[in-house]
C-alpha positions in Angstrom: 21.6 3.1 28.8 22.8 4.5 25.2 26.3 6.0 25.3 27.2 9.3 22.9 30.5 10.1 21.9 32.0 12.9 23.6 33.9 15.4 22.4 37.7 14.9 21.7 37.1 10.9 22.3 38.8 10.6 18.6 42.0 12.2 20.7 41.4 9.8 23.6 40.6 6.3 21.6 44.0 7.4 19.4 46.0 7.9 22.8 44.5 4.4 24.3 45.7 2.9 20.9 49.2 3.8 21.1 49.3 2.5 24.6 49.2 -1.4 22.9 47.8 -2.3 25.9 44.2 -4.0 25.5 44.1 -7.4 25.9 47.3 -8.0 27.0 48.8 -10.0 30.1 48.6 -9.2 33.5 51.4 -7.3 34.8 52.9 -7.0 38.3 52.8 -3.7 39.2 49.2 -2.8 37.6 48.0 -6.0 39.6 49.5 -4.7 42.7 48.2 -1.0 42.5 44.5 -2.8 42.7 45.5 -4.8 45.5 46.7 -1.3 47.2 43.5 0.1 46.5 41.1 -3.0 47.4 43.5 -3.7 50.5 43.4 0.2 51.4 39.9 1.4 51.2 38.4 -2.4 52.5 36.2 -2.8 49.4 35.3 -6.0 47.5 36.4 -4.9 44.3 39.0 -2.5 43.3 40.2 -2.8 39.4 42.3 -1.0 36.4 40.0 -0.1 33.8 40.3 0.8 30.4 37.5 2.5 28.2 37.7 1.4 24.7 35.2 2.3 21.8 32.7 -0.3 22.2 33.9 -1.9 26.0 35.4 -1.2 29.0 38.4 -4.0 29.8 40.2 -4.3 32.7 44.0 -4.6 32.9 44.0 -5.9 36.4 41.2 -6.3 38.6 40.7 -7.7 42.3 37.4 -9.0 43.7 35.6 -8.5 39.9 34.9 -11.6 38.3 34.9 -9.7 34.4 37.2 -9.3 32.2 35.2 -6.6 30.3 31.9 -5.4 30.0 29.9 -3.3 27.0 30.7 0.1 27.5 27.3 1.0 27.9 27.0 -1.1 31.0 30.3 1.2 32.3 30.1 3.1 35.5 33.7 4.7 34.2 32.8 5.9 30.9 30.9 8.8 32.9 34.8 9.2 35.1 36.4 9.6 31.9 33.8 12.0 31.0 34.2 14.4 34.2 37.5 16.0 35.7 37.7 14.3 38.6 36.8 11.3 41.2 33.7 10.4 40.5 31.4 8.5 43.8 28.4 7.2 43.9 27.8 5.9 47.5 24.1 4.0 46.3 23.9 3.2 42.8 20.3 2.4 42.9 19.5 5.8 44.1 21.3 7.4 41.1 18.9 7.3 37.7 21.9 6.9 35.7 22.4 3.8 36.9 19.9 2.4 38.6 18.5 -0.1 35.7 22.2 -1.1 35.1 22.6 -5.2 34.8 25.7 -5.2 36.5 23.8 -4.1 39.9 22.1 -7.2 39.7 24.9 -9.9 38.3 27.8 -8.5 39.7 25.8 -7.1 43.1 26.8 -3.5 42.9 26.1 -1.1 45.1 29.1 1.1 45.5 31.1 2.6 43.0 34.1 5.2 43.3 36.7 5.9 39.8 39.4 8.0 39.5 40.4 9.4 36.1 43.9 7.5 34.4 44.9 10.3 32.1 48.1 10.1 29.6 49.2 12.9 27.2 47.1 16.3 27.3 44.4 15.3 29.8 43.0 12.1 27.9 41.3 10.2 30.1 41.7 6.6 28.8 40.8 4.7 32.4 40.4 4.5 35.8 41.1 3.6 39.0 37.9 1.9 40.3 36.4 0.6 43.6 33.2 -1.5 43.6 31.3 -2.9 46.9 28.4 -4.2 47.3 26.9 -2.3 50.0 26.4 1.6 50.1 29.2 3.3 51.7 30.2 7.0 52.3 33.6 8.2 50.4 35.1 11.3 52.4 37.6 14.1 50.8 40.7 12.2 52.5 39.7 9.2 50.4 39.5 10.9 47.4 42.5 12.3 47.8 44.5 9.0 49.0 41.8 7.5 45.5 43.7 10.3 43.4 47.4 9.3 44.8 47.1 5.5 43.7 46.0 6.3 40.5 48.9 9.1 39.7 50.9 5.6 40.1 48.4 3.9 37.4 48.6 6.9 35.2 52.5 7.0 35.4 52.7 3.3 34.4 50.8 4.5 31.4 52.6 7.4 30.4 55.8 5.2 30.4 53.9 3.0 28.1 52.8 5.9 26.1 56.7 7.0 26.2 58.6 3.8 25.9 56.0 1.5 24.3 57.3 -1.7 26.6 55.9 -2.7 29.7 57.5 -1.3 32.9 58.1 -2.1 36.3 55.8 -0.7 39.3 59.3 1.5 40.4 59.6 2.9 37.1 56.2 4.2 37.1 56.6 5.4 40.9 59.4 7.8 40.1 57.1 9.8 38.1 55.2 11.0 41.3 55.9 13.9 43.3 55.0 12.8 46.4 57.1 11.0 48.7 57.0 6.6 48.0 59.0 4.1 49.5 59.3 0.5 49.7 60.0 -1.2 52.9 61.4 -4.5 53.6 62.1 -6.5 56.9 60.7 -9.0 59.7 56.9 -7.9 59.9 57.5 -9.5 63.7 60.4 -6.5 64.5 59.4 -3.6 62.6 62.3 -1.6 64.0 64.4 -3.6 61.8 62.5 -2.4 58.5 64.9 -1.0 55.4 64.4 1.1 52.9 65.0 -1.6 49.7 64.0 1.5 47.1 62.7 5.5 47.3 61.5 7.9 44.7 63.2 11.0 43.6 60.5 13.3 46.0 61.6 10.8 49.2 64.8 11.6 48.6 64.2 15.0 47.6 63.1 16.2 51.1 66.0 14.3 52.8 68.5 16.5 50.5 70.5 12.6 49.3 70.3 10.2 46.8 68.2 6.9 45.9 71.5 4.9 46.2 72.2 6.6 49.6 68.8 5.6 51.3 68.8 2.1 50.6 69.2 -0.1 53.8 68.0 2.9 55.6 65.4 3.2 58.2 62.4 4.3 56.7 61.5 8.0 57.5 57.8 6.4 58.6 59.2 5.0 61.3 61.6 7.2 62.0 59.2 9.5 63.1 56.7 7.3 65.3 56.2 8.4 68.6 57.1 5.9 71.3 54.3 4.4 73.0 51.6 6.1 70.8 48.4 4.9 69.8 49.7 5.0 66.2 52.6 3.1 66.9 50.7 0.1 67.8 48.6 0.5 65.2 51.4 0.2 62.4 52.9 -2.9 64.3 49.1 -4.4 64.2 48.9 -3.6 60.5 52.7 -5.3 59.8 51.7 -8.3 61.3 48.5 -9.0 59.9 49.4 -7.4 56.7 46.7 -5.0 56.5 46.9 -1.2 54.9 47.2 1.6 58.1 47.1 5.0 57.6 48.9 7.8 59.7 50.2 11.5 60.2 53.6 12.9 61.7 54.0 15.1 63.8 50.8 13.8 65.6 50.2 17.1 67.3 47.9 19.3 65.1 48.7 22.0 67.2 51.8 22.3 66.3 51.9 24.5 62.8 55.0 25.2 62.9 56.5 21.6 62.1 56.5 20.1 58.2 53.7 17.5 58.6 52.6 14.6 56.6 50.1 11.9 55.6 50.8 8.6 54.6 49.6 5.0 54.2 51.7 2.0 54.7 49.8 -0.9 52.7 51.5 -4.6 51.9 52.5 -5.7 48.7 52.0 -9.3 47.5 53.5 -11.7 45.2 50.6 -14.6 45.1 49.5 -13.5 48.2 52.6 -13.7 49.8 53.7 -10.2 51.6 57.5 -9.7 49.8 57.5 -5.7 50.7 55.4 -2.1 51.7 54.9 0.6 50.3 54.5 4.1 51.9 52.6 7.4 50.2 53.4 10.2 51.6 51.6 13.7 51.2 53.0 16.7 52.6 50.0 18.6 54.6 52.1 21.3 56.1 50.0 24.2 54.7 47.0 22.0 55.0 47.8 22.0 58.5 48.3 25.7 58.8 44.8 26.4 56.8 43.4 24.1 59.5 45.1 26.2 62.6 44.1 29.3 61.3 40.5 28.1 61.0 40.7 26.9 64.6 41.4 30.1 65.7 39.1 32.1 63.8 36.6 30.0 65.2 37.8 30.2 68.2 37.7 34.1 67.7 34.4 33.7 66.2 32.9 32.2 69.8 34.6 35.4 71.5 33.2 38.0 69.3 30.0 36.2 69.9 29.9 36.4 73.4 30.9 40.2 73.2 28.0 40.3 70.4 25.8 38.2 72.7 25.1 36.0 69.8 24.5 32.4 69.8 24.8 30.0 66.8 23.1 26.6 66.6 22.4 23.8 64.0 19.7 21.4 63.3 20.0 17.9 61.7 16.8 16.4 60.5 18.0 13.6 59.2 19.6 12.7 63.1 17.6 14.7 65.2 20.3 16.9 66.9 20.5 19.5 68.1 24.2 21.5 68.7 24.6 25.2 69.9 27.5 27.5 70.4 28.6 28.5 74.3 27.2 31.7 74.1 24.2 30.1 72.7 24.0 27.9 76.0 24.7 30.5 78.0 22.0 32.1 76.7 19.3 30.1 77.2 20.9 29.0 81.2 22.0 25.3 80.4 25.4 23.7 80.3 26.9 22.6 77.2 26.7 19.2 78.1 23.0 19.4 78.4 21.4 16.8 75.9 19.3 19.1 73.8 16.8 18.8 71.2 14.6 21.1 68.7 11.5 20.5 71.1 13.3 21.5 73.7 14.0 24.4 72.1 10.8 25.8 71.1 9.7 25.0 75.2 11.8 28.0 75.9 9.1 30.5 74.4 6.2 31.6 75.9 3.3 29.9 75.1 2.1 33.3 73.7 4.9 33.2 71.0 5.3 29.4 70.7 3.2 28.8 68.3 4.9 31.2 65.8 8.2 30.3 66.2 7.5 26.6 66.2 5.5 27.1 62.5 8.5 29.3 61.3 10.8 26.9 62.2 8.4 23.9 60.4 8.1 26.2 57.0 11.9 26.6 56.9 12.5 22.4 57.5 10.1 21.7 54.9 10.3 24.5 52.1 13.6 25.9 53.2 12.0 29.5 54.4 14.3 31.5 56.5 12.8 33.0 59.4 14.2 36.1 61.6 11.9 37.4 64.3 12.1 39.3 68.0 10.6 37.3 70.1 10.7 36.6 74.7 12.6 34.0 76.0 12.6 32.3 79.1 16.0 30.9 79.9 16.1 27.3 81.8 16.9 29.3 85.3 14.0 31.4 84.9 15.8 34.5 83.7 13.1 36.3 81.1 15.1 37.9 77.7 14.0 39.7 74.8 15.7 37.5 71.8 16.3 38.0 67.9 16.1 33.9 66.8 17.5 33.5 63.1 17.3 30.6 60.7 17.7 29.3 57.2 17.9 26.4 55.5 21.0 24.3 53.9 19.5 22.2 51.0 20.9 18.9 49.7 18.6 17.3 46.9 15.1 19.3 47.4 15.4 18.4 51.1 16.5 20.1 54.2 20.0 18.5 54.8 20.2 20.6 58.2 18.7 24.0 59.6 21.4 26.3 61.0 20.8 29.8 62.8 21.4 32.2 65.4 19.8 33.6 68.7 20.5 37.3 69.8 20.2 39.0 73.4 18.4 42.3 72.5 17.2 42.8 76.1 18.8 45.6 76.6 18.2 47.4 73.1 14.4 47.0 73.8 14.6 48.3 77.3 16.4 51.3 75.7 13.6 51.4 73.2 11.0 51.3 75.5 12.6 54.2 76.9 13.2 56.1 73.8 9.1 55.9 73.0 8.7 56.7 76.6 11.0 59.6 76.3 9.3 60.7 72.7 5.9 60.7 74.3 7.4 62.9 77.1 8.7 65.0 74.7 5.8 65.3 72.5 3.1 65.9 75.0 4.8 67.8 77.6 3.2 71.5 78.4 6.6 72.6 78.6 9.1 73.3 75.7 11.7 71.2 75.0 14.9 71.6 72.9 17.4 69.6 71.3 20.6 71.1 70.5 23.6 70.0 68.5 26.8 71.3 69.5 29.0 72.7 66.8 32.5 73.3 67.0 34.5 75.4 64.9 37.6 77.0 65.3 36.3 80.0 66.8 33.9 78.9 69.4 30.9 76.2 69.5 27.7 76.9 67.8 24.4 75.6 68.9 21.7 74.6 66.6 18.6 73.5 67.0 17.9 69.4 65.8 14.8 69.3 67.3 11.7 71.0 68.9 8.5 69.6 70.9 4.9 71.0 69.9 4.4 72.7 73.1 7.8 74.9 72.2 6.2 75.6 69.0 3.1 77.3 71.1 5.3 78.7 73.0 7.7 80.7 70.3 4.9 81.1 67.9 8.1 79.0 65.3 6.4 75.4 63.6 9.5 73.3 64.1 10.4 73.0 60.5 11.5 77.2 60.4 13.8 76.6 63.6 15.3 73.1 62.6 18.8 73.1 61.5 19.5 76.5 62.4 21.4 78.0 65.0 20.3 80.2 68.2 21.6 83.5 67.0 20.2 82.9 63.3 16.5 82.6 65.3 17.0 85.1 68.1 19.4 87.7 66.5 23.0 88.3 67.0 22.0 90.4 70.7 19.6 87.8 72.2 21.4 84.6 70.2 24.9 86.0 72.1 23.3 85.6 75.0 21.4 82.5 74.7 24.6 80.8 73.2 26.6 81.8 76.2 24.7 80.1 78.3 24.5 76.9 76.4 28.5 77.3 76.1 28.8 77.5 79.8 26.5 74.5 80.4 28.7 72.4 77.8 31.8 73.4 79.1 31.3 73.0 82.6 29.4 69.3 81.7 26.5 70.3 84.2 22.7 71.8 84.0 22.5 75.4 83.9 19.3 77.8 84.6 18.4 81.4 83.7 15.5 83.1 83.1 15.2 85.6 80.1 13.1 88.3 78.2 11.9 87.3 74.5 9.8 89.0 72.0 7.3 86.0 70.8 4.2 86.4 68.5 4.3 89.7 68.7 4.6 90.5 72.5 7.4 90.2 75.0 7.3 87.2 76.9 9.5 85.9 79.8 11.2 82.6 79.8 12.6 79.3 82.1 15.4 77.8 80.9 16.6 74.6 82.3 19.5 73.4 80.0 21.4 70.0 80.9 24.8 68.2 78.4 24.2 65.2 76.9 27.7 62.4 76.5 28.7 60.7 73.6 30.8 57.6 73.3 34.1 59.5 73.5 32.9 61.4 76.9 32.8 64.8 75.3 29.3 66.7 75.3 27.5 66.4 72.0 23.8 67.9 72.3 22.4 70.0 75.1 18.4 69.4 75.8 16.6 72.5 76.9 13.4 72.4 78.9 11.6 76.1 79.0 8.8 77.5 80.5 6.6 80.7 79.8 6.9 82.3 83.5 5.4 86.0 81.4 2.5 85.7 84.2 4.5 85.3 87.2 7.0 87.7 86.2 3.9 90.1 85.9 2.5 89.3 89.2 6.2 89.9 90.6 6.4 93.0 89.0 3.2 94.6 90.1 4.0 93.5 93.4 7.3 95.5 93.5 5.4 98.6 92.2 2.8 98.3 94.8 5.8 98.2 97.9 7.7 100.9 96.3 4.5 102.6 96.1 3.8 102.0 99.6 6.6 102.4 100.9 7.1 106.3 99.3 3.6 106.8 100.8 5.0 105.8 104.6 8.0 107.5 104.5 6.7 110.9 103.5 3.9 110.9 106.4 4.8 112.9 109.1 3.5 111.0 111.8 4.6 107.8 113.4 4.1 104.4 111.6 5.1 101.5 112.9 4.5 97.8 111.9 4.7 94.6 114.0 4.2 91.4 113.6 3.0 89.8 116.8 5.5 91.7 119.3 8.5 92.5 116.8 8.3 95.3 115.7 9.4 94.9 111.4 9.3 98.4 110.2 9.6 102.0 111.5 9.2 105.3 108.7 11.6 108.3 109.8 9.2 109.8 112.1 8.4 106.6 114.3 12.7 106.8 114.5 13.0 110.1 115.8 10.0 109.7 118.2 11.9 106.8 120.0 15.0 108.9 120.3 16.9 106.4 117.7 19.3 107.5 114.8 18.6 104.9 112.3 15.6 102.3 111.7 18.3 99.3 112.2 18.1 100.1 116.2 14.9 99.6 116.7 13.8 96.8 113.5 13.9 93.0 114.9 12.8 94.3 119.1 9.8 94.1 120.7 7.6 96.8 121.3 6.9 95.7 124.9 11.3 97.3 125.1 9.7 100.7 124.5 6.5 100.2 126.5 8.3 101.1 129.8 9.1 104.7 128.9 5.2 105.3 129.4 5.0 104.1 133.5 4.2 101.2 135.1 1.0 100.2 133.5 1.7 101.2 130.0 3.8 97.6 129.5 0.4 95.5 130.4 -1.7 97.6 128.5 0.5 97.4 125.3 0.9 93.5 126.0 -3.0 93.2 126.0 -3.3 94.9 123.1 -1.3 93.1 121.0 -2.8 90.1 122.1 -6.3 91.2 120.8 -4.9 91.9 117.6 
């Protein structure tokens, strides 16, 4: 693997010089920040290394038999290179390094460095882990990575500043968070003193350095009684291994100054003399972490309002998690163990097919999918669904398939009903009408949004003259008054509303039907009114010559002079003047509504039977 210089590394190589600090002694307090890290993070090899021009040397080292290596064999040349922790969990997986000797001699596997820097960002070293097995390296051990080796780099700058060595509590004041060493009986760790604390321990306890010592350490201060940490800090005294803790232990609580910290052991020839605590404030960490919490937790709400599920797919593990809407959903408790076959058994075999293959073309290719498809829920409850899903990619591969599943039952239902109300409207023989109601601040105005074919027979008007335009613009201001008052009443009064009317249509006056009924927003108020009419010119016509041929009639009876009189069976309906006056009456209301047999007796004896027998014959 050939190296190139990168730029500024005349800067860097001059700052590493002026450190006077290649190949000399061991010290202390470099020794001891390896042990820290080999002790804390549990790996074989942990190690201060400096990158010179041609080599890579390291000041102290812990599990690494090396003293140096070429510094094209160097997995921290390419730390010093970067801005940050560099990890690579398998270094035979990673073609940088994967036909490096040192895999091989030293048996490499792991590797995790975090830049030493002195001066304006020159990154002369590291602080390195080694292992020889793969491991994973989270973001809380890059961060603890990136605390121990603020210590290294202060050790350096004093170098850089002083040009002598220094002691490890020198460098350590340089830091802004919180350190303290600890001494005491491992066997009675309530009898543990402070023996020294940095500026930023004593900061946040508003004293001084000289006014903590023989203090009880703030760590333990703070345990809770009885708590599962507790027991594991008095494990780790004894045995003198590294533990790692948080205070207050209650993540709910936000309100509260919290902190990190790891206790680890120091040694003098493997001889535990003291510990040392690093603290990190994670107060508005913690808050970050609580207001997440509860937008998640605001997020499951919305989406059972929203009837939206959300679900995840890991390949790599085959699982299968879901949101509880998303369980609810599909009629299984949370605790159900679930998988992506599973899944797809929830579709109709009509449909399963497709969403199977959708789901298969996103896992391999990273397609996203989003299609309406039926559901069948585990208790036999049918849905109409909307399933969503896309693809997270790590590498060219699917690292995990995440998504959502929507209940649109009832929007299809209400679309089923809309095309069944549009092919109502549009094939009807009768005219329908779709107002908007207008208000203004004299008095609503009604215009026509939309018009059915069978209107546009009817008015003789092709629906793109009347749309948009209002009832007296079409009608006139006479007939458009009228129509409009109508309409008004309908919408005021919130209920249907009939009339019948006269209007002039291609050419000819024509009578009219109108059955008008509101239509509700949202808000409760009427928005539209929908109009069903109905040419009634022939009936009106029929009724019309009808009353003619009565009134016609009924001038024809009343000037005969001679007695007319009709019955139906024996009541007698209707009299003219002279069938009045010939039974002695004074008005047609005395004798209308009787029968005729009454006014059979006036004639004898037999006239009653004869008049009965007539009126049955007829």
């Amino acid at each position: 693997m050939s190296h190139s210089a990168p730029v500024g590394e005349a800067r860097r190589l001059g700052a590493l010089g002026r450190l006077n600090i290649l190949d000399t002694d061991s010290e202390v307090a470099f020794d001891q920040i390896a042990e820290v890290a080999q002790q804390v993070f549990g790996t074989q090899g942990a190690a201060v290394s400096l990158v010179a021009e041609e080599r890579q040397w390291f000041k102290a080292a812990c599990g690494i038999s090396l003293d140096e290596t070429p510094r094209e064999q160097s997995f921290c040349t390419h730390v010093i290179e970067g801005d940050g922790v560099m990890v690579v969990q398998d270094v035979q997986a990673d073609p940088r390094f994967r036909d490096n000797s040192l895999i091989e001699e030293e048996g490499i596997r792991f590797y995790a460095g975090a830049p030493l820097s002195v001066g304006d960002q020159l990154h002369v070293g590291t602080l390195c882990l080694t292992d020889p097995a793969p491991r994973s390296f989270g973001e809380e051990d890059r961060a603890l990575l990136t605390q121990l080796a603020s210590v290294a780099t202060n050790l350096l700058e004093a170098r850089l500043q002083a040009h002598e060595n220094r002691y490890l509590t020198s460098a350590l004041e340089q830091v802004d968070e919180p350190v303290s060493i600890i001494e005491g009986n491992p066997e009675k760790p309530s009898e543990a003193r402070l023996a020294w604390a940095n500026d930023a321990y004593a900061a946040r306890g508003e004293t001084t350095q000289s006014a903590l010592e023989g203090k009880t350490p703030w760590v333990f201060e703070n345990l809770e009684r009885g708590s599962e940490t507790e027991s594991r800090v008095c494990h780790a005294l004894k045995v003198g291994e590294p533990v790692r803790g948080k205070t207050p232990e209650d993540e709910k609580d936000a309100a509260r100054q919290t902190f990190t910290w790891v206790l680890a052991p120091v040694r003098n020839h493997e001889q535990i003399t003291h510990w040392i605590v690093v603290q990190q404030d994670t107060t508005e960490q913690q808050r970050v972490q609580q207001a997440m919490r509860t937008q998640r937790d605001r997020l499951q709400r919305m989406q059972g309002v929203a009837q939206t599920g959300g679900w995840e797919y890991d390949p790599k593990s085959d699982s299968f998690t879901g949101s509880n809407e998303f369980y609810r959903l599909i009629g299984l408790p949370k605790s159900t163990d679930f998988d992506l076959e599973r899944a797809f058994q929830l579709y109709p075999p009509s449909v399963r097919g497709r969403v199977k293959t959708a789901a298969q073309r996103c896992l391999e290719d990273g397609s996203p999918f989003d299609m309406e498809v039926p559901l069948v829920s585990a208790t036999g409850q049918h849905r109409e669904v909307r399933v969503r899903g896309s693809a997270e990619r790590e590498g060219g591969r699917t690292a995990r398939m995440t998504g959502t599943i929507q209940d649109i039952t009832t929007r299809k239902q209400r679309e089923q009903h809309l095309r069944q109300a549009n092919a109502l409207f549009e094939h009807s023989q009768e005219g329908f009408l779709l107002f908007d109601l207008k208000q203004d601040e004299d008095e609503a105005e009604f215009v026509i949004q939309r018009v059915n074919p069978a209107y546009e027979q009817m008015s003789g008007r092709r629906a793109d003259e009347v749309r948009g335009r209002s009832v007296r613009d079409i009608h006139g201001e006479e007939q458009g008054a009228e129509i409009a008052s109508h309409l008004r009443r309908c919408a005021g009064q919130g209920k249907p509303k009939d009339w019948e009317m006269k209007l002039k249509t291609n050419g000819s006056m024509t009578y009219w039907s109108v059955q008008a009924a509101p239509i509700y927003g949202e808000d409760g108020q009427v928005q539209q009114i929908t109009a069903t009419v109905r040419n009634v010119t022939e009936r009106k016509n029929r009724e019309e010559k009808i009353r003619e041929s009565r009134e016609r009639w009924r001038l024809l009876v009343e000037s005969h002079r001679d007695p007319v009189q009709i019955t139906v069976g024996k009541t007698i309906q209707y009299v003219n003047s002279s069938a009045v006056e010939l039974y002695g009456a004074s008005d047609p209301e005395e004798i209308v509504g009787r029968s005729v047999l009454e006014f059979a007796t006036n004639d004898g004896p037999g006239a009653r039977s004869e008049m009965d027998e007539v009126l049955q014959t007829h």
